[in-house]
Every structure is written in structure tokens, then in C-alpha cells.
C-alpha positions in Angstrom: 125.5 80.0 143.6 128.7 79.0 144.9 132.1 80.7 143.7 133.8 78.5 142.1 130.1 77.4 140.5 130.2 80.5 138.8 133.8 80.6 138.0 133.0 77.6 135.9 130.0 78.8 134.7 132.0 81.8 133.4 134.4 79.8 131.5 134.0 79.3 127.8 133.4 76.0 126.5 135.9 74.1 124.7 134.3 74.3 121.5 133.9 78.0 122.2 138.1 78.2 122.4 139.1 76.0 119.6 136.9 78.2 117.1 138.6 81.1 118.8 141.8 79.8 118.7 141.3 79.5 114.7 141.8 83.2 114.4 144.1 83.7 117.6 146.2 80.5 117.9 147.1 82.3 121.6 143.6 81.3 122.6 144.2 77.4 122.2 146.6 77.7 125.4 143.4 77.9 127.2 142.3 74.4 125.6 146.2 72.8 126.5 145.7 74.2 130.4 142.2 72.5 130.7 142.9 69.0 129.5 146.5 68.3 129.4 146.6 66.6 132.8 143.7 64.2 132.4 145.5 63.3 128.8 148.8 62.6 130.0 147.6 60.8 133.4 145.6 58.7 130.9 148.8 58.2 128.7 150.9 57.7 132.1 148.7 54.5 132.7 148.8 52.9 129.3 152.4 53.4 128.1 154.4 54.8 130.8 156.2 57.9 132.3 158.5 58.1 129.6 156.7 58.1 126.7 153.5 59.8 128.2 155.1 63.3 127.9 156.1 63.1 124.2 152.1 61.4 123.5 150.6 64.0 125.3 152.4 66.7 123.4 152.0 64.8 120.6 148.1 64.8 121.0 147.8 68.2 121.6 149.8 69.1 118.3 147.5 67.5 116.4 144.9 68.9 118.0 145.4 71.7 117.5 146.5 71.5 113.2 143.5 69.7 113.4 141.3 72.9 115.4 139.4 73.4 112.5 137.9 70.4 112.1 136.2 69.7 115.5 132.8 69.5 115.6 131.5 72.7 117.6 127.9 70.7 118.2 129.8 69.2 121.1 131.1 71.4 123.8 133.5 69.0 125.4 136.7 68.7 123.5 138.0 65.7 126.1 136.1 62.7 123.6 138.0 64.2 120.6 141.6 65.1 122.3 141.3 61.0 124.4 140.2 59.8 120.3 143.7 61.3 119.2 145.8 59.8 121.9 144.2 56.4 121.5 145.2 56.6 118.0 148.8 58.2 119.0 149.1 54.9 121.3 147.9 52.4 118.8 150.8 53.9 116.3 152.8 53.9 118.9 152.2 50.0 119.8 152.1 49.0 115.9 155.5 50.2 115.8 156.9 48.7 118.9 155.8 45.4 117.9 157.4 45.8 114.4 161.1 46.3 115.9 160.2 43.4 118.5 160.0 41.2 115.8 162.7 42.7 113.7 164.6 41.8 117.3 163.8 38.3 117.6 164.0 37.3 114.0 167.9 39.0 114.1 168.5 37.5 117.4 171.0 40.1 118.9 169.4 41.3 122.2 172.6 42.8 122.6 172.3 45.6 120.5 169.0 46.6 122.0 168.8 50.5 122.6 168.0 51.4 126.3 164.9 53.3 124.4 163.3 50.1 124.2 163.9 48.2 127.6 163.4 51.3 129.5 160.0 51.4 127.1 158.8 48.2 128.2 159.7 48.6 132.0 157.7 51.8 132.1 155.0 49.8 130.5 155.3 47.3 133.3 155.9 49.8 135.7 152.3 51.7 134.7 150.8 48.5 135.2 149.9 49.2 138.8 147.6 46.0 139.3 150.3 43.6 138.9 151.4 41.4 136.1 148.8 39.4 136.2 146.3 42.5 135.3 148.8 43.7 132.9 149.4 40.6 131.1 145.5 40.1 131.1 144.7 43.7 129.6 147.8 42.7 127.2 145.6 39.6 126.1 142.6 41.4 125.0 141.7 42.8 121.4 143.0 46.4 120.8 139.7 47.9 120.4 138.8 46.2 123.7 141.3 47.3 125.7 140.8 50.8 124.4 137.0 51.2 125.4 137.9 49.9 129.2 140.7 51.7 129.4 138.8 55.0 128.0 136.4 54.1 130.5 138.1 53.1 133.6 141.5 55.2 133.1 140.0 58.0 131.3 136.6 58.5 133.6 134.7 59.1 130.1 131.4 57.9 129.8 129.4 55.5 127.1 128.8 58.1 124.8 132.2 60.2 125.1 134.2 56.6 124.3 131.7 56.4 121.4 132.8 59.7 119.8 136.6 59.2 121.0 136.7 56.0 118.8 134.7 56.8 116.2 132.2 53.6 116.3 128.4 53.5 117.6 127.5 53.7 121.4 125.8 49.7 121.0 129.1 48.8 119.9 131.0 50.5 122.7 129.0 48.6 125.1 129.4 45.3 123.7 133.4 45.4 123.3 133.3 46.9 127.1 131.1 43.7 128.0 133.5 41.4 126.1 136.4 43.4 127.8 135.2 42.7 131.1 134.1 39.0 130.8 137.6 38.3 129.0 139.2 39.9 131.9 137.0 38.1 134.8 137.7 34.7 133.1 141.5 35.1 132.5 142.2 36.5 136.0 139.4 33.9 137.1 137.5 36.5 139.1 133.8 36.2 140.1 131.0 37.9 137.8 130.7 40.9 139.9 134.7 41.3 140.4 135.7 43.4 136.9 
């Protein structure tokens, strides 16, 4: 066996640390170290440099007030932290679109803060594809977006997305498929393309 196989080998498993880190919150550190990359990056994509950090942080917080409640069947926390930054995003979105409204209905562009133009060039900037991807993804039903995004930004598979969302693994499948077709036809891309 290689090394760095049996490095891994010898690590504990992330259920393993978050029942640890119930009676030693030092232990959850381990946890943060092993997953905090792949959150943010994920965040990155979806809402932007700026806002990625204070997500990220935000979804390992609630991680970990919420340690004791992750189910130690499974020994891969990644499912359950990507589930709390989807939800972090979605909040995050709601409220967005709440001011933007508040915004047009007032009429005073003006007065915008730089907090929400910087906000939505990040969100353009993240969009590495192009606008026409971006507007596409934009276009698509939230839990849509969320499965192809958990999936193609986020690397998990069928069954991870499925216990990051909270909805059955037939149903994961089907919104990905809708995702995919919605995205082929507005970018007008062959079948095989998206």
C-alpha cells in the first residue's frame, strides 16, 4: 500500500470527528480543514468572491451548532455541509431579490449601496461560461439549478445531491434531466452538448 493510501486510510472519518467534536469542540477543526475548500470553491462559482467567504463560514457555523444532529450512518459529511450551503445560497438569493424589488418599485438607483452592485458583478464575474450560460442557469427553477450545480460544481454524485437536498434520488435525476434539456434548448445546443 502506497503512503499517502495509508495516510488516508488512517484518517478518521467525518462522522467519526463530528461525534468527537461533540465532547471536544477542538476536534471539529479537523472537519473545517477537510472540507472548507471544496465548500467555498463551490460557493465561489454560484455567488461570487465576495460573498463566498462569509457563506462558507456561514456553513460551517451551522454545521457545527448543528454537530449533533448529523447522521453518523453516513461517513461523508460533504452531502450534509453542500445541503447547508445550498440552503445558505437560496436565503441568500430570497433576500437579494426582495431589495431588487424594493429598488425598482422606489426607483432611486442612486442610492444603491456598492454591497449590491459589487454583489451582482461578482455573480457575473463567477459566471465563467459567459452570459449566455449565466443567464441560462439564471432561467431555470431553483431546485434545478441546485441539483446541476451540486453536480457539476460540487463533483457530488446522484445519491450525495439526494441527501444534500433532502428529496429522493428518482427525483434528483429527473430535475438534473429537466436541468439539462432546459439548458440545451435555451443555449440551442445539440442533445449530447449539456
Amino acid at each position: 500500500m502506497l503512503q499517502a493510501d495509508h495516510d488516508a486510510a488512517a484518517q478518521p472519518s467525518d462522522a467519526a470527528i463530528l461525534a468527537a467534536s461533540v465532547g471536544d469542540p477542538h476536534a471539529f477543526t479537523a472537519l473545517f480543514e477537510r472540507h472548507f475548500a471544496r465548500i467555498h470553491g463551490w460557493l465561489h462559482r454560484r455567488v461570487g468572491a465576495p460573498l463566498a467567504e462569509d457563506l462558507a463560514a456561514e456553513t460551517f457555523t451551522r454545521a457545527f451548532d448543528q454537530r449533533e444532529r448529523f447522521d453518523g450512518a453516513y461517513a461523508d459529511a460533504r452531502p450534509w455541509l453542500f445541503g447547508i450551503a445550498a440552503r445558505l445560497v437560496h436565503d441568500h438569493h430570497r433576500a437579494e431579490l426582495r431589495r431588487l424589488r424594493a429598488l425598482a418599485r422606489v426607483e432611486c438607483w442612486e442610492a444603491v449601496g456598492d454591497d449590491v452592485a459589487a454583489g451582482a458583478v461578482a455573480r457575473a464575474d463567477a459566471a465563467a461560461a459567459g452570459p449566455a450560460v449565466a443567464a441560462a442557469l439564471a432561467a431555470l427553477r431553483d431546485e434545478e439549478r441546485d441539483v446541476l450545480l451540486l453536480v457539476a460544481w460540487a463533483g457530488l454524485e446522484y445519491d450525495e445531491v439526494a441527501r444534500a437536498t433532502g428529496v429522493p434520488i428518482g427525483t434528483v435525476r429527473s430535475r438534473l434531466h429537466r436541468a439539462r434539456r432546459r439548458l440545451r434548448a435555451t443555449l440551442e445546443l445539440p442533445e449530447e452538448t449539456a
